[in-house]
C-alpha positions as CSV (number, residue, x, y, z in Angstrom):
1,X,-134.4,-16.3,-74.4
2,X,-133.5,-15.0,-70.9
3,X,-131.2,-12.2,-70.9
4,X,-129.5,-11.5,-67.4
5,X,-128.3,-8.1,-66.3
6,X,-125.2,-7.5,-63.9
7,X,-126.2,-6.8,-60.5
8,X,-123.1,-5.6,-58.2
9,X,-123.3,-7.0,-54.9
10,X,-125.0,-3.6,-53.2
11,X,-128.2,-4.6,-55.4
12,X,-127.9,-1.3,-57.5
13,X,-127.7,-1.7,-61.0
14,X,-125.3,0.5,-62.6
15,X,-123.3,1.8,-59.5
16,X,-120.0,3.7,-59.5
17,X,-118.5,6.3,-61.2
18,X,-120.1,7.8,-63.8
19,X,-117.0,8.1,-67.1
20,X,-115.7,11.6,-67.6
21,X,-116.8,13.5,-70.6
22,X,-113.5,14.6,-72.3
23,X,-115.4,17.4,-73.2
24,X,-118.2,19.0,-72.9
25,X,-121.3,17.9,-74.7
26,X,-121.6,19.6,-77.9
27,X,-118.4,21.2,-78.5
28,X,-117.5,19.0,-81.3
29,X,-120.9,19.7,-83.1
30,X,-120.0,23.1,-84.6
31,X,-119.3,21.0,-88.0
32,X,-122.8,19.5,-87.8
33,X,-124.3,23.3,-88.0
34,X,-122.4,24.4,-90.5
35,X,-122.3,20.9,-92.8
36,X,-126.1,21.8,-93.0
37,X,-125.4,25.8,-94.4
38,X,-125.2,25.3,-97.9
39,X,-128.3,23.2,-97.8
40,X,-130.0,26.0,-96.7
41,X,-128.2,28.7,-98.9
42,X,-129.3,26.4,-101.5
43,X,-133.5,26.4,-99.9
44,X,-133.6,30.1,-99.6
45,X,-132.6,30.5,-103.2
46,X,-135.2,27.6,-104.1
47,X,-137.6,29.4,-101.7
48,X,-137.3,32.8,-103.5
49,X,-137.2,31.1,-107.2
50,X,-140.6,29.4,-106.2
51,X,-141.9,32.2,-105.0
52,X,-140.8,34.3,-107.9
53,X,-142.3,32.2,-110.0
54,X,-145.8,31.9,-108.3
55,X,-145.4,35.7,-108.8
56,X,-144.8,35.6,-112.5
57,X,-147.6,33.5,-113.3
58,X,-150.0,35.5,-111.2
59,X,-149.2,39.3,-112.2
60,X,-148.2,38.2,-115.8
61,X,-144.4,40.1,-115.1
62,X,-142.2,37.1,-116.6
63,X,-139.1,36.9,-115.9
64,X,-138.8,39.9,-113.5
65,X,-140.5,37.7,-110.5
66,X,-138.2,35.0,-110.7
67,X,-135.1,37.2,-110.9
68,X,-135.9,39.5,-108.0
69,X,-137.2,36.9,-105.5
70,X,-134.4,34.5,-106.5
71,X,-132.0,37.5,-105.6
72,X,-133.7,38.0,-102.6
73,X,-133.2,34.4,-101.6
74,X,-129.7,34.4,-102.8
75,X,-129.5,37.7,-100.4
76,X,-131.3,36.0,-97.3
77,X,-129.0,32.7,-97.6
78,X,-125.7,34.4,-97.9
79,X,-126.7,36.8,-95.0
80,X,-127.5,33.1,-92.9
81,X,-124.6,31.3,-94.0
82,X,-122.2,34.3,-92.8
83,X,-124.0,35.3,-90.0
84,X,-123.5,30.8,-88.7
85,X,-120.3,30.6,-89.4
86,X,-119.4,33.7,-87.6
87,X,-121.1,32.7,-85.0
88,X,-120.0,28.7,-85.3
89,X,-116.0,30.1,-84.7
90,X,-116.6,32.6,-81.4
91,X,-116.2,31.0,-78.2
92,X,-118.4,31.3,-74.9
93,X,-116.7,34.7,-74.4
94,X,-117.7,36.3,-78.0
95,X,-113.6,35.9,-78.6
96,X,-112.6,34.2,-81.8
97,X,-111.3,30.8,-81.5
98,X,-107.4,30.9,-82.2
């Protein structure tokens, strides 16, 4: 099958105005970022269970491992999810979106 493409009569493929943005590229993405935050709260938590865990069974200290590393991921994702979602609603200026 032969598949044709429009040629204006110039010979330039594609000529004229470019379409206007109605915004600027990315502005509407702020909800992307932050959809994503609670998949991370919930990793760093995993992370520090894991890693508590791995700790328990190597130095024997049941359930103490699990319960400080878990909190230390609990601690690390809350700081990331506030610290994102400050940041997501703050405009180029540092002002806070009204």
């Amino acid at each position: 099958m032969l598949v044709r493409r429009a040629v204006d009569p110039a010979g330039w493929e594609g000529s004229g105005p470019e379409p206007e943005m109605p915004e600027k590229p990315g502005a509407g993405n702020d909800w992307v970022k932050l959809s994503g935050l609670g998949i991370e709260l919930a990793a760093a938590v995993a992370g520090g269970v894991g890693l508590g865990y791995w700790w328990d069974r190597h130095f024997g200290s049941s359930p103490w491992g699990i319960v400080g590393w878990g909190a230390v991921g609990l601690v690390g994702g809350l700081y990331n999810l506030i610290r994102q979602s400050l940041l997501a609603f703050k405009d180029e200026d540092g002002n806070p979106k009204r």
